[in-house]
Every structure is written in structure tokens, then in C-alpha cells.
C-alpha positions as CSV (number, residue, x, y, z in Angstrom):
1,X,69.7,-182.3,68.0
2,X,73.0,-180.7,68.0
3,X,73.5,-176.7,67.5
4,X,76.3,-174.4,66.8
5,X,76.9,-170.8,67.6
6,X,78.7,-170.1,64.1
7,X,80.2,-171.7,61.3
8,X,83.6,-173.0,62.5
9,X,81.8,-174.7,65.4
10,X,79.1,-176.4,63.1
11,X,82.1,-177.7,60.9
12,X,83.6,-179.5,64.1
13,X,80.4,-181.1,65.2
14,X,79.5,-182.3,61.8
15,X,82.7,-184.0,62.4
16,X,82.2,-185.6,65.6
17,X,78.4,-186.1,65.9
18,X,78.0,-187.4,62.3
19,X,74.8,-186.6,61.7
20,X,71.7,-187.7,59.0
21,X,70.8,-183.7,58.1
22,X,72.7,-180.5,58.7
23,X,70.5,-177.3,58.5
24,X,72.6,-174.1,58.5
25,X,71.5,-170.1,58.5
26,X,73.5,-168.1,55.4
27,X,74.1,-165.3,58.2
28,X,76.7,-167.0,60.9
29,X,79.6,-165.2,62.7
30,X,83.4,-165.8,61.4
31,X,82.2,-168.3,58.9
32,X,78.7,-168.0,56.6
33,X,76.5,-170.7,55.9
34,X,78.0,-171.0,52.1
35,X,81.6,-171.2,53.5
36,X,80.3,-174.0,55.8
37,X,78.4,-175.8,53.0
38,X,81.7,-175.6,50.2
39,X,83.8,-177.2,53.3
40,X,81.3,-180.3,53.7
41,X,81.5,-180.6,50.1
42,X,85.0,-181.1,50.1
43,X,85.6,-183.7,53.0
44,X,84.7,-186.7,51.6
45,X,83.1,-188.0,55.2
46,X,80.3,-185.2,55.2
47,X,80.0,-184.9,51.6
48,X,77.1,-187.0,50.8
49,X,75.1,-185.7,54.3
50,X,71.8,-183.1,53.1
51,X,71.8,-179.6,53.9
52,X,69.1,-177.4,54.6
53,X,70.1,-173.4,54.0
54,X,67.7,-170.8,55.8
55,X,67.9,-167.3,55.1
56,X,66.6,-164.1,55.5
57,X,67.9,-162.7,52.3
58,X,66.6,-164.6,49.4
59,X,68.1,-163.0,46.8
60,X,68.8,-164.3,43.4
61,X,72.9,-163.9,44.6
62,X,72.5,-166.5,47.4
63,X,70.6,-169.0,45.3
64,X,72.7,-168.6,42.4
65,X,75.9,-169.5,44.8
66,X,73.8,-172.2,46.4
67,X,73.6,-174.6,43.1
68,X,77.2,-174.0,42.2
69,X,78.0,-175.2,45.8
């Protein structure tokens, strides 16, 4: 298992460790969960890899932006 301390930090170690899941919190410092998840979705070498979104909010806002991402 491999953490992060916020979202720019995840983005390199999805990078360099590769991995089979990533599971991200909406609420990170300097970069949320959604900005993290729109940036794997663009590089073609972590676009296919699950994600797993926790939150705390769970409002119909968050979903809505999480099946457009």
C-alpha cells in the first residue's frame, strides 16, 4: 500500500508505483479528489486503473461530477 498526503503527491505515485486500484478522499489539500480523478482520466497510462472516491459530503453535486468524470 502506498499513501499520499494530497492530491499532487497521489498523481506522482500513481505514476511511479503503477498500481491495480487507487482510492482517493474528495477533501485533499492543493488538489481535490475530482481534480486528481479528471487528471488520471486524461494520461493514457492510468486511465484504465479503478478508482474508489470516499467522502464525507455525499451530496447530489459530488455524484453528479463523479459520472461526468
Amino acid at each position: 500500500m502506498v499513501t499520499a498526503f494530497d492530491g499532487k503527491e497521489a498523481l506522482q505515485k500513481v505514476e511511479e508505483e503503477n498500481p491495480d486500484l487507487v482510492v482517493l478522499d474528495v477533501m485533499m489539500p492543493y488538489m481535490d479528489g475530482f481534480e486528481v480523478l479528471q487528471n488520471l482520466r486524461r494520461i493514457p497510462s492510468t486511465r484504465e486503473i479503478p478508482v474508489i472516491m470516499l467522502t464525507a459530503t455525499a451530496q447530489d453535486s459530488d455524484v453528479f461530477r463523479l459520472v461526468q468524470a
